[in-house]
N, C-alpha and C positions, 0 to 999 in steps of 0.2 A: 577936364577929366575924361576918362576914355570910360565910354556908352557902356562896355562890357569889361570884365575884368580876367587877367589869363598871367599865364607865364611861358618865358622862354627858355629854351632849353640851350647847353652849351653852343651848337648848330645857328642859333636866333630863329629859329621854329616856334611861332607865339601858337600856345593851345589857349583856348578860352577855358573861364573856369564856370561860366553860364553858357547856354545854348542856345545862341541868336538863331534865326532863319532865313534860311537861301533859299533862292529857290533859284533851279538849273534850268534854261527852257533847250529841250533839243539834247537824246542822245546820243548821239554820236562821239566822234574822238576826243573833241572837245570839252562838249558836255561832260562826260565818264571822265578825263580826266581833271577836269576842277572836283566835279562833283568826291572823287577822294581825296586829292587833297582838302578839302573842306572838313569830311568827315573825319580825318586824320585830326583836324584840330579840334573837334566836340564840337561842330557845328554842325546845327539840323539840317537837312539837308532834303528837298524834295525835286525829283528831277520833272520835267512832264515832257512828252514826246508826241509830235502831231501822227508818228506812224502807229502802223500795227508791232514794230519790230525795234529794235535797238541796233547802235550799228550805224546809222547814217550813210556816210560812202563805206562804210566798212558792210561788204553783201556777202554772203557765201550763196552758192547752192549744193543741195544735199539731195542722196537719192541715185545714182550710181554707184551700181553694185564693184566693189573691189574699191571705192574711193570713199574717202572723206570730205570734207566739205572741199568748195573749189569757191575762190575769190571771184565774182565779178565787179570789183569795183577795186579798191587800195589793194594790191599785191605786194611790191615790194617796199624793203626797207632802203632805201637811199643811203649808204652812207656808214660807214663804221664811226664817224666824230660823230654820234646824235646821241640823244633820250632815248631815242626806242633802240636802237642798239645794244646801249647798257643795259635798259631794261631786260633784254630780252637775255644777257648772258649775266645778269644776276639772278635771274629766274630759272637758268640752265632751258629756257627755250632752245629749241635745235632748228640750228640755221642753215639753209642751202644755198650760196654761196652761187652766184649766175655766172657761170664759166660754161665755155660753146662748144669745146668738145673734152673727152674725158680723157684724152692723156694729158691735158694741159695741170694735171690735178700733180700735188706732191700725195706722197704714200697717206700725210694722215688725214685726205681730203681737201685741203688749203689750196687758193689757187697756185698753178708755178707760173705763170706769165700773166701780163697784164691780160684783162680780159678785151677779148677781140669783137669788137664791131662789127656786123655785118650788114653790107649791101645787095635789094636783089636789083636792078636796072637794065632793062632793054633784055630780057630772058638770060642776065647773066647772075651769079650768084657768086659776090666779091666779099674779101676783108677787107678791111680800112688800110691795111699797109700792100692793095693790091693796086690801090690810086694811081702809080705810074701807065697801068695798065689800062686805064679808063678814063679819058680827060676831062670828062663832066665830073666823076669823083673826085680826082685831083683839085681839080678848081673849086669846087663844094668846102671841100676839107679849108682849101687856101681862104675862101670867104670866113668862113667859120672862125676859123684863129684869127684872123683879122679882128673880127668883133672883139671875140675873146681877148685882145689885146688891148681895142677903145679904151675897153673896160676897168684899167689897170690906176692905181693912183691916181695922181692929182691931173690925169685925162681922161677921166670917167666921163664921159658927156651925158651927165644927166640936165635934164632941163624940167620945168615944172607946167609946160605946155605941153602939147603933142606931137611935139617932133617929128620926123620921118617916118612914115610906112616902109619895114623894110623892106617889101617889094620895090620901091623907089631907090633903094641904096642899092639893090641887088643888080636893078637897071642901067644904073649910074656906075655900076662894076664889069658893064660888060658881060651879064653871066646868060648864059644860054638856055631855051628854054629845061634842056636837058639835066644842067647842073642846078637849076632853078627845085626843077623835082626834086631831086637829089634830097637838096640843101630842104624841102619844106617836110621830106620823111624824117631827116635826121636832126630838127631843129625846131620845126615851129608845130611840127603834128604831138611832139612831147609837150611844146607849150600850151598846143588847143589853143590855139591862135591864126586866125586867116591871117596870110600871106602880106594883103594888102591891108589889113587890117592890125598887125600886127608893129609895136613899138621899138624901132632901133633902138633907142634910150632906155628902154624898162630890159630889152634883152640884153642891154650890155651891163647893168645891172645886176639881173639874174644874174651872170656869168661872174660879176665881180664879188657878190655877196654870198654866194654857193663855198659855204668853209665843212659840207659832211663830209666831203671825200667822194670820187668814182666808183667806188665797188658800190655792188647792190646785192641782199640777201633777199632770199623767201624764209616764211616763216611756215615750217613743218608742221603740217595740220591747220593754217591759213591764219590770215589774220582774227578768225574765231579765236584764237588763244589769245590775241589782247583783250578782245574783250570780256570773255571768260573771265581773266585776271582781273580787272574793272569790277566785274561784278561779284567778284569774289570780297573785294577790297570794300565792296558798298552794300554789305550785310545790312540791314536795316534801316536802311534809306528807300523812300517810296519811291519806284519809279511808275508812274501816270502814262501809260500809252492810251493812243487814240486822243491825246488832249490837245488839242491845236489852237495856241493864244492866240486868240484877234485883238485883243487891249492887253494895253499894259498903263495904268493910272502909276504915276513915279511922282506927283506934287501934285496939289492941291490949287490950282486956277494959277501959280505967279513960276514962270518958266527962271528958273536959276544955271547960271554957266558955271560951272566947275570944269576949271583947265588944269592939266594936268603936260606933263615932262614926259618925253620918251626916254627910257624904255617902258613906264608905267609905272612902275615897281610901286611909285608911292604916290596917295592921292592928295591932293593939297586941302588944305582946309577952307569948308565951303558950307554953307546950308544946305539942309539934306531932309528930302518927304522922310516922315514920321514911320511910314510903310507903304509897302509898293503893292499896289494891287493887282492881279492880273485875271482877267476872262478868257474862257475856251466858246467854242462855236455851240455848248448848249448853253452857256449863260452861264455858266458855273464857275465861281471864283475863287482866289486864294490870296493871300497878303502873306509879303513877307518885309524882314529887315532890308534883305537888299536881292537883287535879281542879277545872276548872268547871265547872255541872249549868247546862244551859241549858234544861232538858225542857221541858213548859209547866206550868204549876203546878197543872193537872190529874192528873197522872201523881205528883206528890208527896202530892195529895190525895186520890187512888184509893188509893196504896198499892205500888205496880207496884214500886216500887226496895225493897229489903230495906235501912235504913243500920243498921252496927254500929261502935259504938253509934246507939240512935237519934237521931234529929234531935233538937233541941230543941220540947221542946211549943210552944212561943209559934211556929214558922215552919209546924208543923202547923197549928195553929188559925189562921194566915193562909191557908196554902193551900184552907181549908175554910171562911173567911170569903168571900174575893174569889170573886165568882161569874166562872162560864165559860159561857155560855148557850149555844142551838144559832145559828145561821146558814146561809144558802144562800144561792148565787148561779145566777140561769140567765140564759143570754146564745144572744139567739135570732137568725138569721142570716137577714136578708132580701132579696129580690130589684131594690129600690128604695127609695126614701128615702120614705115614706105621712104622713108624721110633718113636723108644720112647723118653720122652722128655728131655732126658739126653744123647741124641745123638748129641754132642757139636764137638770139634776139634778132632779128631780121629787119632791117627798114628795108621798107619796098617801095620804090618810086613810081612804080605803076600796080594795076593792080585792087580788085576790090577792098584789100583792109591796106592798113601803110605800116601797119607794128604786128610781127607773128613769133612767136615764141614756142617752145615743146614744156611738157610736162609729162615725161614719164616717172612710174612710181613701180620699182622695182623691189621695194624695201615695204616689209608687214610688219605690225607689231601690234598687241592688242586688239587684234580683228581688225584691226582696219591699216589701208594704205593709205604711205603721207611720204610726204619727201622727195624731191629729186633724184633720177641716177647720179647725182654728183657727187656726194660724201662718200667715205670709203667705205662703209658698211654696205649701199647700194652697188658701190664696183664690185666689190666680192661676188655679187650676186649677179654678171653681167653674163656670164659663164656658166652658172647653171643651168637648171630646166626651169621653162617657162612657160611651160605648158598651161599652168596655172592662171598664167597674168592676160590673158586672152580679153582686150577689151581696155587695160591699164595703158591706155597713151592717150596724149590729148594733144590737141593745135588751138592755139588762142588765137584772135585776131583781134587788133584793136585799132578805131580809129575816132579822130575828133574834129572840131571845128565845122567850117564849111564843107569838108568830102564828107565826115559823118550825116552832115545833115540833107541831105541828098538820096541818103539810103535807110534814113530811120521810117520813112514810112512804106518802105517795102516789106513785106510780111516777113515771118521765121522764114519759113519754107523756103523764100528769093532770097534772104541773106545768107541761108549757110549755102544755096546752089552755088551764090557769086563767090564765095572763100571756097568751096570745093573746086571751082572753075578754076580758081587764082593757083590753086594747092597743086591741080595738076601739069598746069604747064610748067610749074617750078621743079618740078621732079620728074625725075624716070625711073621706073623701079622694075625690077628684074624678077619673074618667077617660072623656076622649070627652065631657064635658058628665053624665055618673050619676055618681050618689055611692053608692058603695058602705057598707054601714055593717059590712064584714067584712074588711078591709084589711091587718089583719096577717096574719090566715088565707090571702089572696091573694095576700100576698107572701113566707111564711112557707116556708124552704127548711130549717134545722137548727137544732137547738139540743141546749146540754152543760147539764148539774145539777150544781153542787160541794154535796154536804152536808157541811159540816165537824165536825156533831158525831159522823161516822159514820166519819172516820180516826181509826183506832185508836189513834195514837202523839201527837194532839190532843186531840178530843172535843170541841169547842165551835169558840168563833169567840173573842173576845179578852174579857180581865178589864173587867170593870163597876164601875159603882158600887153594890152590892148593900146591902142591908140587913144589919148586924150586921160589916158591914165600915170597915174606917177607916184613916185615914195609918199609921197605926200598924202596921198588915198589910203595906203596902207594905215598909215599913221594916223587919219583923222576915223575909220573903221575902229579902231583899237581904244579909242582915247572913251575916258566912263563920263558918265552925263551924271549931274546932279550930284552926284559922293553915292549914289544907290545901285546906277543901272551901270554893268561892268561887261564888259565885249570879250568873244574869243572865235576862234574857229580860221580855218586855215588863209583866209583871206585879209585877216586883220595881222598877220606875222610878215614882218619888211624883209628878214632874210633872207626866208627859206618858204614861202607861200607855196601851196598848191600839192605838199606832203602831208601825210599823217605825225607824222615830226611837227611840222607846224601847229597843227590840229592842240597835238601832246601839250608842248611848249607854251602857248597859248592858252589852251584850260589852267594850267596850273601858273601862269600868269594873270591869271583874273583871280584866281582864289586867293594869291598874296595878297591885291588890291581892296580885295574885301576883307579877310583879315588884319591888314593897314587900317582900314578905313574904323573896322570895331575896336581897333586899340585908340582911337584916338578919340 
């Protein structure tokens, strides 16, 4: 007979008709989103978070004047086939749509051409269908599809070893050091993954598993409006900041296996602790029916949580397989727009950041600026006086891996000199008839530094495709221990790892599991 008693609705949506207890460790994307689906079904629900803040890789910062909050950490939404896409147009979020310059727009804001790639290499500043013009681009691109083809059906070359370093396959391609850069701005710097370090088999994977689509949105007013919504949705539900579990007691001295099927969905029947106890770093405890660990799987791989009994070796040896590399973001704040206006997503082959993107914010509404010049409400406004918006542009940089980690311990002050350094020799800008050749420096008012692998309760920026890593790690991350302890967060998702997508998809795949598990 089933522990708890509930009913399901037309949909098979079981609500409980008592009120078991959860408990969510870790706010983040994860976390906030099991934690409503939980509470959606009448289940108690307490979250605890080892930061001061909520949010996880979800960061804003706040505090320039003329702006709203500004992302440093998850920006965009990947993909019109997702979760957070629907979400976001069931909610009537307003979305800005990454297209690189603004005639590419139809009248009601939408893109009108596919959106255009940009390369900067060797002081030049290329599109992706400028490759005949550049034979390190060309050749880049031809590698790239290559992969992308491996990856196709029943010659997927997956293996459950560690295959080739694609620096080895790029070798064995004949590719030059030149295309070599190319290929690590436009390819392995998005996966945060060294070069040599990096899995030919897990990126052909990536490639083959990737079903969101290529467009990418920002979310107008940042991704603060997910979580806003979360927190909206988890009206009276405790959430415990500052609580950072070091134990987690799941049974009682006799270690039990509960194996379970992918996709998860349902847990198999197994002996299960009575209640899961868990401790924070002043001794302070809580017991629930069942527990999801959202942490990142950094913090299982360091060791930080005590579980008794242990975890299972095989979700150990994933967390210590899937790499978490460093990452940073700086977003520099300037006085005018120096920069042309097809200066969209940028990979830079050389160069202090390798990813540079614009945000300007053209468009007001309720005291505050949000949005991109892209939508047409922002074009209308491209034309008027701007006298006003004096300060409203910004240049982001971002980088990961091994180049990241080279530069995170150089202070603010050296990071934004080296992206102002980088900024100017990319541009020329004209004032009065002179051209200045120090443009960002001249119009260069602030800039923030997120280094992500220097929060404590992170330590990186998102899972890779590393070497010694494979489906198979995802998989064993994902799988619940004992019928109690259930997994989520973006490194435990095989499809689509390393998005806030995953993140979504994943909380609310663990609360089914726990909901399964109280019906039975």
């Amino acid at each position: 007979p089933a522990p708890f008693a509930g009913t399901s609705n037309q949909d098979g949506i079981f609500t409980l008709a008592s009120s078991p207890h959860c408990i969510v460790i870790g706010a983040g994307a994860a976390g906030l989103s099991a934690a409503v689906a939980l509470t959606r079904a009448r289940v108690h629900v307490t979250v605890v978070e080892a930061n001061s803040r909520i949010g996880g890789r979800i960061c804003q910062h706040v505090g320039w004047p003329g702006w709203g909050p500004i992302d440093l950490g998850a920006e965009y939404i990947h993909g019109s086939n997702t979760t957070l896409f629907r979400l976001a147009k069931q909610n009537n979020w307003r979305l800005s749509p990454c297209v690189y310059s603004y005639e590419e727009l139809h009248p009601d804001g939408s893109p009108a051409a596919a959106q255009r790639d940009q390369i900067y290499h060797h002081g030049r500043l290329l599109s992706m269908n400028e490759s005949v013009t550049c034979p390190d681009l060309e050749k880049a691109i031809q590698v790239r599809d290559e992969i992308a083809s491996l990856s196709c059906g029943d010659h997927r070359p997956l293996k459950s070893d560690s295959g080739d370093a694609l620096s080895k396959y790029l070798l064995e391609n004949g590719v030059s050091e030149g295309t070599s850069a190319i290929f690590q701005a436009i390819v392995t710097q998005e996966l945060a993954v060294p070069m040599n370090y990096c899995s030919i088999y897990e990126v052909c994977r990536h490639f083959s598993d990737w079903t969101a689509g290529t467009d990418n949105y920002r979310i107008q007013g940042s991704y603060a409006v997910l979580v806003d919504y979360f927190m909206r949705q988890m009206r009276g539900v405790s959430v415990e900041l500052n609580w950072r579990v070091t134990r987690i007691e799941y049974q009682n001295g006799t270690r039990i296996s509960c194996m379970t099927e992918f996709p998860y969905t349902e847990v198999a029947n197994c002996s299960t602790a009575s209640r899961v106890v868990i401790t924070n770093q002043n001794g302070a405890t809580m017991d629930a029916d069942c527990v999801i660990v959202t942490v990142p799987h950094s913090i299982l791989r360091d060791g930080d949580i005590e579980f008794i009994p242990s975890l299972p070796d095989a979700k150990i040896q994933a967390a210590n397989n899937i790499c978490l590399e460093p990452a940073f973001k700086i977003v520099c704040r300037f006085r005018k727009v120096f920069w042309p206006h097809d200066f969209g997503i940028i990979a830079c082959s050389d160069g202090f950041v390798s990813h540079i993107h614009q945000d300007c914010r053209y468009e007001k509404h309720e005291g505050i600026a949000s949005g991109m010049a892209v939508d047409k409400s922002s074009r209308q406004l491209m034309s008027d006086d701007m006298s006003e918006l004096n300060g409203c542009f910004l240049l982001s940089g971002f980088q990961t891996a091994d180049l990241a980690a080279t530069k995170e311990k150089l202070s603010d002050e050296e990071m934004t000199l080296g992206f102002l350094d980088q900024l100017n020799k990319m541009v020329t800008f004209e004032v009065d008839g002179i051209f200045t050749k120090t443009p960002a420096s001249d119009n260069f008012m602030e800039s923030i530094v997120k280094r992500w692998s220097t929060e404590p309760f992170i330590r990186g920026s998102y899972s890779g495709p590393s070497l010694g890593s494979s489906e198979c790690d995802y998989h064993n991350l994902a799988k619940p221990v004992a019928g109690c302890l259930f997994f989520a967060g973006e490194a435990t998702c095989i499809e689509m790892p390393a998005t806030v997508e995953a993140a979504l998809t994943t909380g609310e795949r663990a609360a089914k599991q726990v909901l399964k598990k109280m019906q039975k």
